[in-house]
C-alpha positions as CSV (number, residue, x, y, z in Angstrom):
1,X,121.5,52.3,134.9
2,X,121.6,52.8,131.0
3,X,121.9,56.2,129.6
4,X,118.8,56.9,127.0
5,X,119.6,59.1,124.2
6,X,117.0,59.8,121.6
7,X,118.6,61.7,118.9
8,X,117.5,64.4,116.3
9,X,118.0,63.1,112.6
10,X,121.5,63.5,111.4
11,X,124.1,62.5,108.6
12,X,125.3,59.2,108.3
13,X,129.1,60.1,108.8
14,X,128.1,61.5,112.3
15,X,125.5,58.7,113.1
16,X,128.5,56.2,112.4
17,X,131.1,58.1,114.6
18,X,129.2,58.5,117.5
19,X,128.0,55.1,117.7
20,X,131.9,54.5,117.9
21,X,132.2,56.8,120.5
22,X,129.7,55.5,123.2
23,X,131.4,51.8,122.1
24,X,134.5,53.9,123.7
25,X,132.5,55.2,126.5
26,X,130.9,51.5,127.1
27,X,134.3,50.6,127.3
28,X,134.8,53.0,130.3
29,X,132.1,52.1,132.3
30,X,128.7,54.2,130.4
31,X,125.9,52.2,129.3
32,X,124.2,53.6,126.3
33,X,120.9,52.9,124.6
34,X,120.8,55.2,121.4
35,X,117.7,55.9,119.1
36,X,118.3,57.6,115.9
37,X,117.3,58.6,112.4
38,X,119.2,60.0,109.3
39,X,118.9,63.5,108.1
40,X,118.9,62.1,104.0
41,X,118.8,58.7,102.3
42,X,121.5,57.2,103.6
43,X,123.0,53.8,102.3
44,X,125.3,52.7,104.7
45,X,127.6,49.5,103.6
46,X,128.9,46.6,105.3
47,X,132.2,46.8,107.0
48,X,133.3,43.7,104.9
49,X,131.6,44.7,101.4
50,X,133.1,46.3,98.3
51,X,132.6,49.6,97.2
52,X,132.2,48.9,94.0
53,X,129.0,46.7,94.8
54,X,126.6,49.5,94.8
55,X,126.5,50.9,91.3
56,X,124.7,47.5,91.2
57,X,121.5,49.1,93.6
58,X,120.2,51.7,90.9
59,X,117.5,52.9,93.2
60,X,120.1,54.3,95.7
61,X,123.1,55.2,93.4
62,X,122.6,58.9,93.9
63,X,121.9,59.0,98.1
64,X,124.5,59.7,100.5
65,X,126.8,56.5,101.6
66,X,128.8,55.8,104.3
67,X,130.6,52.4,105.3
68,X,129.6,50.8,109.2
69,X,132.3,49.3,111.1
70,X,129.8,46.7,111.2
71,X,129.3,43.6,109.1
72,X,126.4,42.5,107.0
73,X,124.9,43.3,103.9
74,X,123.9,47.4,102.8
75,X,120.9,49.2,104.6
76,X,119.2,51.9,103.4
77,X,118.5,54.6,105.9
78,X,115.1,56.5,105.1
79,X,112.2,55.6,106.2
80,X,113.4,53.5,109.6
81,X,114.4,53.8,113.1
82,X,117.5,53.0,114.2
83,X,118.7,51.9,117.5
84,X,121.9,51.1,118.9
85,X,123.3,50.0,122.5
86,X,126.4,50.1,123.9
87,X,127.8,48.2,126.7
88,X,130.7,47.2,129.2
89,X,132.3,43.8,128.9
90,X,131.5,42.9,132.5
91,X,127.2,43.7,131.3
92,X,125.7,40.6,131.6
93,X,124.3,41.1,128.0
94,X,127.9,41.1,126.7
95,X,128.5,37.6,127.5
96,X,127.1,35.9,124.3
97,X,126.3,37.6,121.0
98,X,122.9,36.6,121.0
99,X,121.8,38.1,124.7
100,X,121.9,41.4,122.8
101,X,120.1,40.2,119.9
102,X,117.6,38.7,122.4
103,X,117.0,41.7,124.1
104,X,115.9,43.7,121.3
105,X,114.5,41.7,118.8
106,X,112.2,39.7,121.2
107,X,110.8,42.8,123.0
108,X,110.3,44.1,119.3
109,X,108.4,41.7,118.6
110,X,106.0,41.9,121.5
111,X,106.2,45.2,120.9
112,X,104.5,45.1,117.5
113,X,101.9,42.3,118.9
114,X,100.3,45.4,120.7
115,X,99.6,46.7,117.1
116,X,97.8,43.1,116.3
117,X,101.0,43.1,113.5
118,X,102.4,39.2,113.8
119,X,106.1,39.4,113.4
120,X,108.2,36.7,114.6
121,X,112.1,35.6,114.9
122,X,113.5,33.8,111.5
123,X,114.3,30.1,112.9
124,X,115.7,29.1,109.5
125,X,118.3,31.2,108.2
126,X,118.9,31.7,104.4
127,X,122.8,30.7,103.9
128,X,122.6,30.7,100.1
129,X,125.7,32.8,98.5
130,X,126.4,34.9,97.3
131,X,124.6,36.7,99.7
132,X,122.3,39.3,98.8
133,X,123.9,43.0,98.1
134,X,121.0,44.3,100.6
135,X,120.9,43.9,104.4
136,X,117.1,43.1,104.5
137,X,117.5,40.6,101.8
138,X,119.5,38.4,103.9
139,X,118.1,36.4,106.3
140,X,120.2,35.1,110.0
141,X,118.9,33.0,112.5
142,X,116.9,35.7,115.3
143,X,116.5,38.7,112.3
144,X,112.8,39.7,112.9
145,X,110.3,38.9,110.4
146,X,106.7,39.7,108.9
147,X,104.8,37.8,106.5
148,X,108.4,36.3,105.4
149,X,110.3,39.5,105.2
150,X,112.9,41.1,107.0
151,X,112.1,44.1,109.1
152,X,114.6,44.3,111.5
153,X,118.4,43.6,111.0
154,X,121.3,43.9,113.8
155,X,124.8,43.8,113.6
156,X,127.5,43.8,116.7
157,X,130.9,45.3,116.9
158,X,133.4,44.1,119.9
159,X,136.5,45.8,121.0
160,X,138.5,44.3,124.3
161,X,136.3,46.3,126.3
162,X,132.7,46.6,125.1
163,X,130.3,45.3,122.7
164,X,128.1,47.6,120.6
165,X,124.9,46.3,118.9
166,X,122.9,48.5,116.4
167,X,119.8,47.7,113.5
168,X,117.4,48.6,111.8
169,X,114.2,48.8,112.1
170,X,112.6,49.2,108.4
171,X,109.0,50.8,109.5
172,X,108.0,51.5,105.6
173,X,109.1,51.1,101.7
174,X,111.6,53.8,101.0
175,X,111.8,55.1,97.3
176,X,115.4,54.6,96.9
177,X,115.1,50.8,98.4
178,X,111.4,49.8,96.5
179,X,111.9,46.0,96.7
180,X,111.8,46.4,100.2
181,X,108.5,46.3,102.0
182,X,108.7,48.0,105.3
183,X,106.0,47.2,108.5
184,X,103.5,49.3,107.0
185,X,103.1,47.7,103.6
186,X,103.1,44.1,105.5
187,X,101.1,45.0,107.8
188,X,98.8,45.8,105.6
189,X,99.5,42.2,103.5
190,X,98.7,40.3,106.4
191,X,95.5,41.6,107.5
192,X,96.0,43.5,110.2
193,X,93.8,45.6,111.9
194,X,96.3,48.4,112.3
195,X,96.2,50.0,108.9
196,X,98.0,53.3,110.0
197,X,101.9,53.8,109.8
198,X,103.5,53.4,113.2
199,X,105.4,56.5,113.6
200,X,109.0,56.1,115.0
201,X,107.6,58.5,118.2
202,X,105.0,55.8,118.4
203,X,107.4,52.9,118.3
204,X,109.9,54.6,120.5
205,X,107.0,55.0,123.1
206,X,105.6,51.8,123.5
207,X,109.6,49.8,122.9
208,X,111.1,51.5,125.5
209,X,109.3,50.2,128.6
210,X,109.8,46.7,127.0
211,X,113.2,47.1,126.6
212,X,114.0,48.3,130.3
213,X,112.0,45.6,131.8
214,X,114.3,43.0,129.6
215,X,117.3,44.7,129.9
216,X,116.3,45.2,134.3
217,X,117.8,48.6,134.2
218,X,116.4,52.2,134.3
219,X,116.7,54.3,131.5
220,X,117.8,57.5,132.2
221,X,117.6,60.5,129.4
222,X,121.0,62.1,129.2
223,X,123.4,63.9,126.7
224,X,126.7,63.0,125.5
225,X,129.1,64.9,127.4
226,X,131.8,67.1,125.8
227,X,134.4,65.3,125.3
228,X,132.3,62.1,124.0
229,X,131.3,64.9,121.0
230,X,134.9,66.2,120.3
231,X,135.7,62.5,120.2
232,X,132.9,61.7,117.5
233,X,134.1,64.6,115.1
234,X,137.2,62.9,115.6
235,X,136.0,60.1,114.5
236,X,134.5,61.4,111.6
237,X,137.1,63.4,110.2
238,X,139.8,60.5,110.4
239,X,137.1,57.2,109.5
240,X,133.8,57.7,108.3
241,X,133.8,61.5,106.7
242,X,136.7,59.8,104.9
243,X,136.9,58.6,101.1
244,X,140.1,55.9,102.3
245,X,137.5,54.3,104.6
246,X,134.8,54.3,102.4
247,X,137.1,52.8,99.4
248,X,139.1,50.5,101.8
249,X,137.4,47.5,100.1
């Protein structure tokens, strides 16, 4: 049994620290599956970037910002869905890096084919450097792709006793991030015969039973519990609502 949460939008600081907090929890036996969205623009950096990196995004300078605790290159959080899921060492998905990727990129993809929308897995990854400042700009072998471009990008965080894996899935253009084409304007590109933006309550509908069948476990809609929230504002107040974390590099 996975817990299911399906989350109202919030800030980026508090997306950030709970995701820590169920890596905790996986770590103590609780499965999560998270869906979420952010309550502004959000950019959210790479654990390993610099700071100073994005004065060079102009589009984004003025939106909130946060640094992951995940690697790979800046995402901007607007028009998207993000998921994560959290899980115990002893999971069978934990074994190998890419069981995780797996698990939600290929179901994502089939997911989409029910929309007539053609994405597929990258097979060749782009390893030119330096590597792009943005997230979707990048390109690793399993990112999801349509009509050449990135729409959904993952990234994994271990401790010794769980494994946490969350992405993006970029469902249309966002203002603040305007070389990026999301699912919508691709779709279009390609000739679909969807020509309607998938809502996230659309994707979230039609992912989920996808997902469980993969994954071989029941979802089961919960809360976090009391003390996973007083952990998460502890999070935040000593890591990501912090200026020393977000200036560490």
């Amino acid at each position: 049994m996975f817990r299911l949460l399906i989350d109202p939008p919030q800030s980026g600081r508090w997306n950030m620290s709970l995701d820590e907090q169920l890596l905790v929890s996986a770590a103590e036996g609780v499965a999560t599956v998270r869906l979420y969205q952010w309550s502004e623009p959000t950019l959210s950096l790479g654990y390993f970037q610099s700071l100073a990196e994005r004065d060079m995004h102009t589009a984004s300078r003025h939106c909130a910002i946060v640094r992951r605790a995940s690697g790979g290159g800046a995402i901007l959080h607007d028009r998207e869905l993000t998921y994560s899921i959290a899980v115990p060492v002893r999971n069978r998905f934990s074994t190998y890096a890419t069981h995780l990727y797996d698990a939600a990129h290929d179901t994502l993809v089939d997911t989409l084919a029910e929309w007539q929308i053609s994405a597929e897995k990258c097979l060749i990854p782009d390893d030119s450097h330096p590597q792009p400042f943005l997230c979707f700009e990048r390109r690793a072998s399993g990112d999801v792709i349509l009509d050449r471009k990135k729409i959904v990008g993952s990234a994994q965080r271990r401790n010794r006793g769980a494994v946490l894996q969350h992405g993006s899935i970029l469902l249309a253009r966002s203002e603040f991030a305007p070389e990026l084409p999301g699912i919508a304007e691709l779709a279009r590109n390609t000739g679909t015969t969807h020509s309607q933006q998938i809502t996230s309550e659309e994707l979230i509908a039609r992912w989920l039973p996808r997902l469980t069948e993969y994954l071989k476990v029941e979802l089961v809609p919960g809360e976090i519990t009391a003390a996973e929230k007083s952990g998460a504002e502890s999070i935040a107040a000593s890591k990501f609502g912090c200026s020393d974390w977000l200036a560490r590099r």
